[in-house]
C-alpha positions in Angstrom: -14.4 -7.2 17.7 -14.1 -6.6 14.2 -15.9 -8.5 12.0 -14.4 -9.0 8.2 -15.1 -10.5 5.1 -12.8 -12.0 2.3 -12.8 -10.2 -1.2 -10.7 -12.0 -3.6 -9.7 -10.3 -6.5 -9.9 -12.0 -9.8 -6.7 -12.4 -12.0 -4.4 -14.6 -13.2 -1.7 -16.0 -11.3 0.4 -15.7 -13.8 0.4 -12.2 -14.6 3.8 -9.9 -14.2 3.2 -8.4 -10.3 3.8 -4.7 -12.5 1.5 -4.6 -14.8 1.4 -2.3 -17.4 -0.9 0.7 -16.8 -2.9 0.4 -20.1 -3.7 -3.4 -19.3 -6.6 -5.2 -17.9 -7.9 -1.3 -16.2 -11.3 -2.8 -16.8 -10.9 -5.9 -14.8 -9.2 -3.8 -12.3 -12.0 -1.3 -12.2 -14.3 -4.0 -10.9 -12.3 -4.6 -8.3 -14.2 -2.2 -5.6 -14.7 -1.9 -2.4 -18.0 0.9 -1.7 -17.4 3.4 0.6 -16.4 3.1 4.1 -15.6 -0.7 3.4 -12.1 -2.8 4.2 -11.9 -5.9 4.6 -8.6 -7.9 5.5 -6.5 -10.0 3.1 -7.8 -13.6 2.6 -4.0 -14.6 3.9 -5.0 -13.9 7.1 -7.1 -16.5 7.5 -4.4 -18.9 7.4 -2.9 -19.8 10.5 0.0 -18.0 11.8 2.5 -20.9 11.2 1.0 -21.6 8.1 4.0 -21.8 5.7 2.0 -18.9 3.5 2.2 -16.9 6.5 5.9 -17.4 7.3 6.6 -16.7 3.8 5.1 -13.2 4.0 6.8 -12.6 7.4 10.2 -13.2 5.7 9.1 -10.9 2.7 7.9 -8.5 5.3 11.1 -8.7 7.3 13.6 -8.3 4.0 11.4 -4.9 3.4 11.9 -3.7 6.7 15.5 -4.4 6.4 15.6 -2.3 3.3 13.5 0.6 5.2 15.4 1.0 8.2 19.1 1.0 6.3 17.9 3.2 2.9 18.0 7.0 3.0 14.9 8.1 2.6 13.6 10.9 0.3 11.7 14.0 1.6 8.7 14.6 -0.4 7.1 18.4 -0.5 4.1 17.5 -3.2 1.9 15.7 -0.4 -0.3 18.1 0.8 -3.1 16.5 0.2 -1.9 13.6 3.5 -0.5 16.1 5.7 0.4 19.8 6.4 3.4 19.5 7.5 6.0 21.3 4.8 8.0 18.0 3.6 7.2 14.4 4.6 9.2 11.3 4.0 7.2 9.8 1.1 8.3 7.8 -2.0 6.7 6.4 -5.2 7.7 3.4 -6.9 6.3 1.4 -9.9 4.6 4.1 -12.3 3.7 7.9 -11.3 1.8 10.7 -12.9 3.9 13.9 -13.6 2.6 16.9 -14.5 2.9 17.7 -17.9 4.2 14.6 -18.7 1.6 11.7 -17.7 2.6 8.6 -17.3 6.6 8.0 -16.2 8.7 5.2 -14.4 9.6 6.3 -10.8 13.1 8.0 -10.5 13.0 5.1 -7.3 13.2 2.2 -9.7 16.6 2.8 -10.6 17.7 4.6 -7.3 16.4 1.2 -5.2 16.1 -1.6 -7.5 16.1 -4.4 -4.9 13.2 -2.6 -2.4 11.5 -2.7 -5.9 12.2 -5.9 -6.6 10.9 -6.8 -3.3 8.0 -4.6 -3.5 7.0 -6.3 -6.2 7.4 -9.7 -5.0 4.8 -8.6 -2.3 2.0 -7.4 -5.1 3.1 -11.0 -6.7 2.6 -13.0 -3.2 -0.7 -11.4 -2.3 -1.9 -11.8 -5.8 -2.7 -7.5 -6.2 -1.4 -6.7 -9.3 -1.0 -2.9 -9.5 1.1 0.3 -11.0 2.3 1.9 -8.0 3.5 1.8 -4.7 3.6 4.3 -2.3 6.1 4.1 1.2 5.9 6.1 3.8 7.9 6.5 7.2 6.3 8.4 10.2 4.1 9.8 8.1 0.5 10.9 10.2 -1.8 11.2 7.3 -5.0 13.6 8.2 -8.0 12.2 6.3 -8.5 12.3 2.4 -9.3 10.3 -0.4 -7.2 9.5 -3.4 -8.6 11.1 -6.4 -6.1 9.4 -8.8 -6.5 5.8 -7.7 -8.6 2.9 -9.8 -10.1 0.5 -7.4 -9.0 -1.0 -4.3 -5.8 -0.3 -2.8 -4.1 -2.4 -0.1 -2.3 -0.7 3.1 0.2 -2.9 5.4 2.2 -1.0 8.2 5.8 -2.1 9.6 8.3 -1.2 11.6 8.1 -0.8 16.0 5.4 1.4 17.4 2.6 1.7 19.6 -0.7 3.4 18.1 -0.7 4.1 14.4 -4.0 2.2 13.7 -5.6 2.8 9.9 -9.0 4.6 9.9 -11.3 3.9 7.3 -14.3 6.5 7.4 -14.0 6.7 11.3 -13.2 2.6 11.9 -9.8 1.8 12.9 -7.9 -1.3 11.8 -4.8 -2.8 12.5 -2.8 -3.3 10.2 0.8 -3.7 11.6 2.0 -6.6 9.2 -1.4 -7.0 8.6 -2.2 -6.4 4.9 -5.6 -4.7 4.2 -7.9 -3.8 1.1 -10.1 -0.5 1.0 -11.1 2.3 -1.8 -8.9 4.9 -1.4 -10.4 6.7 -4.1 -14.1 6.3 -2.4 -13.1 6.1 1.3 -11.7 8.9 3.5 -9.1 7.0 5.6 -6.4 8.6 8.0 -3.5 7.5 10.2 -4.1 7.6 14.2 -1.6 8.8 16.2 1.8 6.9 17.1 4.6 6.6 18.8 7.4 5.1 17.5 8.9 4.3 14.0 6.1 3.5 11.8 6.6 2.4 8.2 4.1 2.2 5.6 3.2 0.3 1.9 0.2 1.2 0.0 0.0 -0.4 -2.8 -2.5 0.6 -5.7 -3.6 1.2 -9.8 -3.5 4.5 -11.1 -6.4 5.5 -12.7 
């Protein structure tokens, strides 16, 4: 049995669910999670036909929707998650670009309503961050991410068997099942799985 405890971030309610990258990076900072910690959203506390609930099943759903009809976008600059050549990998929200810093996805325009939804989610679960990150069938070996600030939070969708989330050796769940670690701090990996398995970290560059 796993054994979790809430962590609540602190920010207002009111904020844009995209924040900008220059803002409120201290507050964010403090956000953290130490190593080899995660800890599932406070959401999950509420009972499964809670109306909060069935509002993030609906979000959850219109995402998948989105996944399983979009054509996805190889990605061959991820070697740092897996060793295969290419994977199918895509950044929304802000991204680092060598050279060039700080830029706006290419995604934003390409897929403006799986952004719009994406960051309806950040909004609904109260995580303001800069980036998201999708993935489908991607088997991540273990790794950190350097580049992060703070927590990050992982939720998996899609129909599969396996696939749990290891964080520093600990497996967790997280099919629809939204949960914070420190991605810079933490090694975490993907278990094997069969299946279509889809993916949504979402997270603050640093």
């Amino acid at each position: 049995m796993l054994h979790i405890r809430c962590h609540f971030l602190t920010i207002d309610p009111s904020a844009p669910s995209l924040i900008d990258p220059n803002q409120e990076m201290a507050n964010l900072a403090r956000n953290q999670l130490p190593r080899g910690a995660a800890v599932y959203h406070p959401i999950l506390s509420d009972p499964v036909d809670s109306p909060a609930r069935r509002r993030l099943e609906q979000l959850l759903a219109a995402i998948e929707s989105q996944f399983d009809s979009m054509a996805w976008i190889k990605s061959y600059t991820r070697k740092n998650v897996t060793d295969d050549t290419s994977c199918l990998s895509m950044h929304f929200g802000t991204v680092l670009r060598p050279y060039h810093g700080r830029q706006p996805a290419s995604t934003n325009q390409r897929y403006p309503q799986l952004l719009q939804l994406l960051q309806q989610l950040s909004h609904y679960l109260a995580f303001p961050c800069t980036t998201y990150t999708i993935n489908k069938n991607l088997l991540c070996k273990p790794h950190v991410d350097r580049h992060n600030l703070g927590d990050s939070l992982i939720i998996a969708l899609g129909d599969f068997t396996g696939g749990h989330f290891d964080v520093e050796g600990q497996p967790f769940d997280v099919h629809h099942q939204p949960l914070l670690f420190n991605g810079a701090l933490s090694v975490h990996a993907t278990a094997p799985f069969q299946g279509t398995r889809y993916s949504i970290v979402l997270y603050n560059l640093d």
